[in-house]
Structures are given as C-alpha cells and as structure tokens.
MMTF fields as JSON, N, C-alpha, C and O atoms, coordinates in Angstrom:
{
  "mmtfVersion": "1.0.0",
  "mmtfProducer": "UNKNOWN",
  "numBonds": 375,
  "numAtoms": 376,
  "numGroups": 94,
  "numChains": 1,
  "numModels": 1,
  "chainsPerModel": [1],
  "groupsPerChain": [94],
  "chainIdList": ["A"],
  "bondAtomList": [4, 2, 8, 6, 12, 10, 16, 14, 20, 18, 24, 22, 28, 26, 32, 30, 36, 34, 40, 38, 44, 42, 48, 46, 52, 50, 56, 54, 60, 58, 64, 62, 68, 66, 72, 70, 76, 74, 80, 78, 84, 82, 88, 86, 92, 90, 96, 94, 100, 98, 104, 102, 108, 106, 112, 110, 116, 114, 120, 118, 124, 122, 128, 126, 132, 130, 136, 134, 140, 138, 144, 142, 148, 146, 152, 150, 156, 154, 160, 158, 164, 162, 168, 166, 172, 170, 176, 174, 180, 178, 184, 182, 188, 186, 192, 190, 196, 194, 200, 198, 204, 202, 208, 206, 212, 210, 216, 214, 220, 218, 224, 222, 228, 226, 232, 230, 236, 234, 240, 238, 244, 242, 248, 246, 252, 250, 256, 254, 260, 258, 264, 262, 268, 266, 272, 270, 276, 274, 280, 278, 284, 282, 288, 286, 292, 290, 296, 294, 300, 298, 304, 302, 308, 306, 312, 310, 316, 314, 320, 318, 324, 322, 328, 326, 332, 330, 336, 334, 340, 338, 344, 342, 348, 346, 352, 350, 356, 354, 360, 358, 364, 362, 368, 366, 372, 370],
  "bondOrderList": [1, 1, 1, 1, 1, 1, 1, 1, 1, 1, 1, 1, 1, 1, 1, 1, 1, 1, 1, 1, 1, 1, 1, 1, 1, 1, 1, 1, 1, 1, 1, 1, 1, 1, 1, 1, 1, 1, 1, 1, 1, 1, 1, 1, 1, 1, 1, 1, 1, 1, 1, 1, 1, 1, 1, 1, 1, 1, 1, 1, 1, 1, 1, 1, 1, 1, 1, 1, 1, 1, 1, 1, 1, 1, 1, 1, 1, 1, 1, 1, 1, 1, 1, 1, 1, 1, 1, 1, 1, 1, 1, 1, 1],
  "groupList": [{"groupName": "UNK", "atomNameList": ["N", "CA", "C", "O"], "elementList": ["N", "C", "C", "O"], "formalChargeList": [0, 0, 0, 0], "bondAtomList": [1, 0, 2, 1, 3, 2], "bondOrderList": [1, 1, 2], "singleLetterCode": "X", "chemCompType": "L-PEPTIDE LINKING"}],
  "groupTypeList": [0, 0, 0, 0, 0, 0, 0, 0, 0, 0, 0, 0, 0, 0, 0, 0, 0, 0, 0, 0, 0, 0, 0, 0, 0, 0, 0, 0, 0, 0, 0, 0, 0, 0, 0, 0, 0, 0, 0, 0, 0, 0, 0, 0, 0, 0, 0, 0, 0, 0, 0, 0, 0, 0, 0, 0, 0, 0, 0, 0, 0, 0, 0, 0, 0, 0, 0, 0, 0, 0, 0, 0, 0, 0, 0, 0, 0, 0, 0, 0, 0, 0, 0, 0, 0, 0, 0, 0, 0, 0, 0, 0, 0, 0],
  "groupIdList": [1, 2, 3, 4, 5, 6, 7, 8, 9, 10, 11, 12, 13, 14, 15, 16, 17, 18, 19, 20, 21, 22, 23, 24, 25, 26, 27, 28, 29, 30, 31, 32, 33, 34, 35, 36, 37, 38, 39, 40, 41, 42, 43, 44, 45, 46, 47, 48, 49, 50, 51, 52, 53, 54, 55, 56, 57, 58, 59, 60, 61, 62, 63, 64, 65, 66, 67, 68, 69, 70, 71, 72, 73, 74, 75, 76, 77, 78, 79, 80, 81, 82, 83, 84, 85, 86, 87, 88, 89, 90, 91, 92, 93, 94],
  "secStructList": [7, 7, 6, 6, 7, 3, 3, 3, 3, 1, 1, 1, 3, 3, 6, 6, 1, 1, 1, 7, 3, 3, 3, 3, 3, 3, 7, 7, 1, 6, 6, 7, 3, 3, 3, 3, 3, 3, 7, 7, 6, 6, 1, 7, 7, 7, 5, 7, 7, 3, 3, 3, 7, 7, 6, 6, 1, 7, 7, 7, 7, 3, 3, 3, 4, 4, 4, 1, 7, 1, 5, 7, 7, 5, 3, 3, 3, 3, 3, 6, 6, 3, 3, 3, 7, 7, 5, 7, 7, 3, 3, 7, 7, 7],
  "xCoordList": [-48.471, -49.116, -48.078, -47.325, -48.021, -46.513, -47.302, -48.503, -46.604, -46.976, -48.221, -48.142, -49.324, -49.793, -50.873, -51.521, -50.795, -51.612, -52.683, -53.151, -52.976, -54.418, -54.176, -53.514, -54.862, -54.933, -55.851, -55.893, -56.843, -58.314, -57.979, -57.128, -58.746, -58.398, -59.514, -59.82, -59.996, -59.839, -59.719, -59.778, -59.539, -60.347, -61.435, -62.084, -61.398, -62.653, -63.141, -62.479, -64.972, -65.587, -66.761, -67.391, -66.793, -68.408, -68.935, -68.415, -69.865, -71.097, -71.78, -72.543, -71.505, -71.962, -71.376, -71.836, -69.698, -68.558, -68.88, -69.082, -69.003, -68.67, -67.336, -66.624, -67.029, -67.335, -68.072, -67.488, -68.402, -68.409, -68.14, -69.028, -66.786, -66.43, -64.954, -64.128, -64.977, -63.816, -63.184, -63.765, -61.984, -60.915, -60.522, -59.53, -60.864, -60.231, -58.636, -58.843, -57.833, -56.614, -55.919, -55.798, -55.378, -54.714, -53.424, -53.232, -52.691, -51.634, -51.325, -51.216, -51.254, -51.383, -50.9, -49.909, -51.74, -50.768, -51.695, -52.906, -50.44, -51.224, -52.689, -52.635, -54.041, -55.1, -55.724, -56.877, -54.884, -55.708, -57.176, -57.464, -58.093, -59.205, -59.086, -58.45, -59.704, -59.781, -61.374, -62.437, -61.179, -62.626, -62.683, -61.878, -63.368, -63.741, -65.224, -66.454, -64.059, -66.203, -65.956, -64.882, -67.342, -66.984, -67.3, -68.442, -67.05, -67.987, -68.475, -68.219, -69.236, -69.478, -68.572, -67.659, -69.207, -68.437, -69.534, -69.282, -70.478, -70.83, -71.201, -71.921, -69.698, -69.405, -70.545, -70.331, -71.252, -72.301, -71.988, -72.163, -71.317, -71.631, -72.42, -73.646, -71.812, -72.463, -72.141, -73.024, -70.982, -70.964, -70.262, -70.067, -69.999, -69.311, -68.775, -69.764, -67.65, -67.208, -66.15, -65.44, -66.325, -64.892, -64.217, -64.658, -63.066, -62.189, -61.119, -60.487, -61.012, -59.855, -58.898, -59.092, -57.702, -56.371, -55.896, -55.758, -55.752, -55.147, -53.725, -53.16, -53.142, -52.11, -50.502, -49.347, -50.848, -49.823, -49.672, -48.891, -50.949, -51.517, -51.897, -51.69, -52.236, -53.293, -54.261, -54.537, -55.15, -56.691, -57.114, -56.482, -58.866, -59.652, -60.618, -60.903, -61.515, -62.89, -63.199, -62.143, -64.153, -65.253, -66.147, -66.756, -66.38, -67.897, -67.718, -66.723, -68.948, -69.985, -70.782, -71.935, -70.095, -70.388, -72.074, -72.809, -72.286, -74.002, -75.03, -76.229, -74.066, -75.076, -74.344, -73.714, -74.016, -73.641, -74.105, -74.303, -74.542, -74.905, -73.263, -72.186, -73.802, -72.681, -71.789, -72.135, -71.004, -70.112, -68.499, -67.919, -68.17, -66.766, -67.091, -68.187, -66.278, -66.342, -64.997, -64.132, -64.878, -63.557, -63.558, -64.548, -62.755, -62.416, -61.776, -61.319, -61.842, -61.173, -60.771, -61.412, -59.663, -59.471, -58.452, -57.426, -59.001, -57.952, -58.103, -58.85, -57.117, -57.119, -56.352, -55.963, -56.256, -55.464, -53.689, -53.372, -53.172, -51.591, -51.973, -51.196, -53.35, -53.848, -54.329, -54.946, -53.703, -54.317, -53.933, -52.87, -55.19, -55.13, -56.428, -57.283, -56.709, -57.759, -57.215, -56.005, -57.96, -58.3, -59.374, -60.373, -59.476, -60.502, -61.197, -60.321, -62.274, -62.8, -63.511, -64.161, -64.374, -65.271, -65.867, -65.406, -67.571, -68.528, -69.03, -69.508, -68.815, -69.017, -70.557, -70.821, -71.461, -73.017, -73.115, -72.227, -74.453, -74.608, -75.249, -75.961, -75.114, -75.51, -76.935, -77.311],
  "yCoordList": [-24.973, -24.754, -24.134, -23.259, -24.542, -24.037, -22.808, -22.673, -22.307, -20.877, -20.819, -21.298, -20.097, -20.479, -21.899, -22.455, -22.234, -23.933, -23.474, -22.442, -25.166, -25.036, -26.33, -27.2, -26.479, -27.529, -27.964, -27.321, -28.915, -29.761, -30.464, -31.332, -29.951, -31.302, -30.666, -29.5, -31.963, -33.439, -33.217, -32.18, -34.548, -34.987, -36.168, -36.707, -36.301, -37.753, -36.926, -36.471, -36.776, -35.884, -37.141, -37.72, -37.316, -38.085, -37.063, -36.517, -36.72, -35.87, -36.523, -35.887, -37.331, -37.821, -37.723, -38.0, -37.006, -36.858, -35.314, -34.707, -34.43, -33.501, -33.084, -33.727, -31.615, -30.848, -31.301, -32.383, -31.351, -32.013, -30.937, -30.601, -30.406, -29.382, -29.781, -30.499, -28.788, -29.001, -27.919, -27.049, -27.751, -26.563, -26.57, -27.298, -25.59, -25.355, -23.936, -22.73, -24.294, -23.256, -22.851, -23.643, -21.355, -21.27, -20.343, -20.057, -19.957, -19.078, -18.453, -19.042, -17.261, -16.537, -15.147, -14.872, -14.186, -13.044, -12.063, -11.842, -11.513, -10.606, -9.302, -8.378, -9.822, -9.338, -9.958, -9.722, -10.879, -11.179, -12.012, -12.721, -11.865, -12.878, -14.212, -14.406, -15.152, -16.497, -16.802, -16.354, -17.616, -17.944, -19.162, -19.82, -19.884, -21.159, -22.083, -22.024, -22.927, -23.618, -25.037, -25.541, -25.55, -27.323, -28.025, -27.641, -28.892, -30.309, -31.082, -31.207, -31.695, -32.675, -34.23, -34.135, -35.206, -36.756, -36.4, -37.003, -35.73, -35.671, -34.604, -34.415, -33.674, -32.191, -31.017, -29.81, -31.445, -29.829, -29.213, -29.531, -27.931, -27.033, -27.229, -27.122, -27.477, -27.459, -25.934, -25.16, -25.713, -24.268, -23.424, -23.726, -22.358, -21.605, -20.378, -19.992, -19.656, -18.673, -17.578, -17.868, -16.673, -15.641, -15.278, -14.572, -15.786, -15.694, -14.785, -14.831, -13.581, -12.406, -12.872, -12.883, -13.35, -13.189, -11.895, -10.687, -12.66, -11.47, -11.132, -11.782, -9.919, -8.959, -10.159, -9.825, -11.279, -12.124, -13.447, -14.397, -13.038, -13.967, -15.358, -16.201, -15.716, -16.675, -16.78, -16.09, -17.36, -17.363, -19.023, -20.079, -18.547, -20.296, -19.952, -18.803, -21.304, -20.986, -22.208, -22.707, -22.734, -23.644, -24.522, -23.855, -25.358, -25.836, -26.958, -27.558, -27.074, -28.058, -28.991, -28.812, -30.293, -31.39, -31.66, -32.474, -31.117, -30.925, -30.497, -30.753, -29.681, -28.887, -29.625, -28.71, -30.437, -31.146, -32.414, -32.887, -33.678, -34.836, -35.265, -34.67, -36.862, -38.0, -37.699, -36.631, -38.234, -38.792, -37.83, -37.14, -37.874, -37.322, -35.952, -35.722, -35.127, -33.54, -33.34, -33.949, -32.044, -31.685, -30.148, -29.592, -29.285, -28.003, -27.751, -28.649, -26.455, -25.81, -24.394, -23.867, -24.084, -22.789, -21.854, -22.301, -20.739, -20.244, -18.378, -17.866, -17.764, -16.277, -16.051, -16.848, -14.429, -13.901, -15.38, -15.89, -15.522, -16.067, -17.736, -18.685, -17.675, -19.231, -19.607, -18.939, -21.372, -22.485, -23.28, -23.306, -24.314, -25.819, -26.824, -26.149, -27.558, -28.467, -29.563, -29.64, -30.229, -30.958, -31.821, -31.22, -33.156, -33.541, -34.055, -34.254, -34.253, -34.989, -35.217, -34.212, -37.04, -37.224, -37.205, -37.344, -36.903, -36.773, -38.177, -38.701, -38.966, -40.192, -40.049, -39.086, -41.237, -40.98, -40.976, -41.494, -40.26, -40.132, -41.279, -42.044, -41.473, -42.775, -42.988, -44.005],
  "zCoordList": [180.355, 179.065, 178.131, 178.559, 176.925, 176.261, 175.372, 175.138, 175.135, 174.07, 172.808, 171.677, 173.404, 171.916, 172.097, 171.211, 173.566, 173.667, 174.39, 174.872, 174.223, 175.18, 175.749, 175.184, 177.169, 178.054, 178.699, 179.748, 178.658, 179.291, 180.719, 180.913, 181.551, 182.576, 183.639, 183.886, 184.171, 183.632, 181.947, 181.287, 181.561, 180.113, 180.154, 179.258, 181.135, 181.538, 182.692, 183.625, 182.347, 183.565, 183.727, 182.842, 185.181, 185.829, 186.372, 187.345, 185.913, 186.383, 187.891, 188.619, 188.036, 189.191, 190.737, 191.845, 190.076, 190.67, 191.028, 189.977, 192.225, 192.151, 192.664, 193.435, 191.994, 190.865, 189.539, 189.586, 189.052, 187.632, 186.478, 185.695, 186.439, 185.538, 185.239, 185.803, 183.784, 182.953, 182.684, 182.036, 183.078, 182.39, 181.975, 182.001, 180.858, 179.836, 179.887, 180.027, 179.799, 179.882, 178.585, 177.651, 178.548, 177.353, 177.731, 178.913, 176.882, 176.879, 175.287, 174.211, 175.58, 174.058, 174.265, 174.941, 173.576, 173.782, 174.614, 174.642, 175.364, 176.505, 176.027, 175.216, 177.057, 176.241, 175.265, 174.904, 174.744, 173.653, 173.658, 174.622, 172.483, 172.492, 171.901, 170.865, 172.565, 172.351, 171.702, 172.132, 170.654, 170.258, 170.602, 169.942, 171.464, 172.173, 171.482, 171.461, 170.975, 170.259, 171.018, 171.346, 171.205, 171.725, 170.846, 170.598, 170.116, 169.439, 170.161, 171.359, 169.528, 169.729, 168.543, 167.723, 168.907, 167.945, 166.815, 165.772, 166.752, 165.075, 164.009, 163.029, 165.284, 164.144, 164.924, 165.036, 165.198, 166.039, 166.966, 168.142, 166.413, 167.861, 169.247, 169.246, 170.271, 171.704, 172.336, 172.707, 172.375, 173.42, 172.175, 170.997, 172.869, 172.297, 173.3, 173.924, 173.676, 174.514, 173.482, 172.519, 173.941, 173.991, 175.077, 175.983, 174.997, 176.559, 176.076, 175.02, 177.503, 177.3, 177.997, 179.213, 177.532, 178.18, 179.092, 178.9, 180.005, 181.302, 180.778, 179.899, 181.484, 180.838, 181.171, 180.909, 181.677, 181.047, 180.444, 180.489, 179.755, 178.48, 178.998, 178.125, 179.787, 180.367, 180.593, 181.575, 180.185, 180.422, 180.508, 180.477, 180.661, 181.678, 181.191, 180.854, 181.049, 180.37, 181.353, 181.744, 181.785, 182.856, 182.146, 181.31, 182.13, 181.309, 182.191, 182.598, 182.373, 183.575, 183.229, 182.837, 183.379, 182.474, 182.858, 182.298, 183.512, 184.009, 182.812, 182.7, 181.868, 180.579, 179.754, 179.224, 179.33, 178.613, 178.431, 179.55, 177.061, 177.369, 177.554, 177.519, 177.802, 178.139, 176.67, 176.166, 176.103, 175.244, 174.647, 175.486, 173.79, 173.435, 172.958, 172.447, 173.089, 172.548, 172.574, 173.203, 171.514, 170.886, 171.322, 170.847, 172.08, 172.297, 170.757, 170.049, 170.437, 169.418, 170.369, 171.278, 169.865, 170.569, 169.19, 168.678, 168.911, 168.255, 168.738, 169.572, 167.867, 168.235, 169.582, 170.435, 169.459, 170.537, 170.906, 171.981, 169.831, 169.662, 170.286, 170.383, 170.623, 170.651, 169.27, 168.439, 169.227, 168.38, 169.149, 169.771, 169.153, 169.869, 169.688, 169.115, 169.825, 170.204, 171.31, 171.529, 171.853, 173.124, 172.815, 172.42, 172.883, 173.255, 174.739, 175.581, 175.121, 176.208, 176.678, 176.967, 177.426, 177.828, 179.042, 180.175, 178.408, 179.562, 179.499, 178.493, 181.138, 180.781, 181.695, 182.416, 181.468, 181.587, 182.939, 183.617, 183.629, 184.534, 185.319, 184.668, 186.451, 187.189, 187.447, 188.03]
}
C-alpha cells in the first residue's frame, strides 16, 4: 500500500463464495482517523466507518458482501494522511 493509499481486495466479491468479505486497507499517519464512506453506482451512501490507524499507520476496515445488495460500489477514504477511492463488485447471489 503506498503512502497516503488505500487498497480493496478482492474487488469482485460472490456472496455465494465463502468468506464473502472485502478489505479494505490503508496507510496514513500513525494514529490517525480515517473517514470510510461506500457508494453505491447512483451516488447513496451504503456504509459508513471511522477507522484508527495503528501506531505504524496501517489500518483495515471488513464489509461483508452479505449486507450489501449485488452491483458496483465506490470506497472513499480520506483523513488521518489518507486519500483514495477504490471501486468494487458485489456480483448477485445464486
């Protein structure tokens, strides 16, 4: 993860697949807070988190394509020496 980023993976989740979860990763400044929002493809808030960077500025946030519907979503991440976005899909359940 380079300085200041954020990283998704998977970025393609099957809920049908377990785990069926997505990590979200960042790197920023030690301690710092992360404000975590998700989109959705037509701009609405789905989640939202505050994630604390551990004392060597890495942090993880989880989301479980289970509470989520099927289709594309956009991570935003900013604060605590993070900016980034990510996108990625929840493809439909079987």
């Amino acid at each position: 993860i380079p300085a200041g980023g954020m990283l998704a993976a998977p970025n393609k989740l099957d809920p049908a697949v377990a785990p069926a979860k997505i990590g979200l990763f960042f790197r920023g400044d030690p301690g710092g807070q992360v404000s975590l929002k998700i989109f959705d493809a037509a701009g609405e808030t789905v989640k939202e988190f505050t994630v604390t960077l551990g004392a060597n500025g890495l942090g993880s946030q989880e989301i479980d394509g289970q509470d989520i519907r099927p289709g594309v979503y956009w991570a935003y991440a900013s604060g605590g020496g993070v900016k980034g976005k990510n996108g990625f899909v929840v493809k439909p359940r079987k």
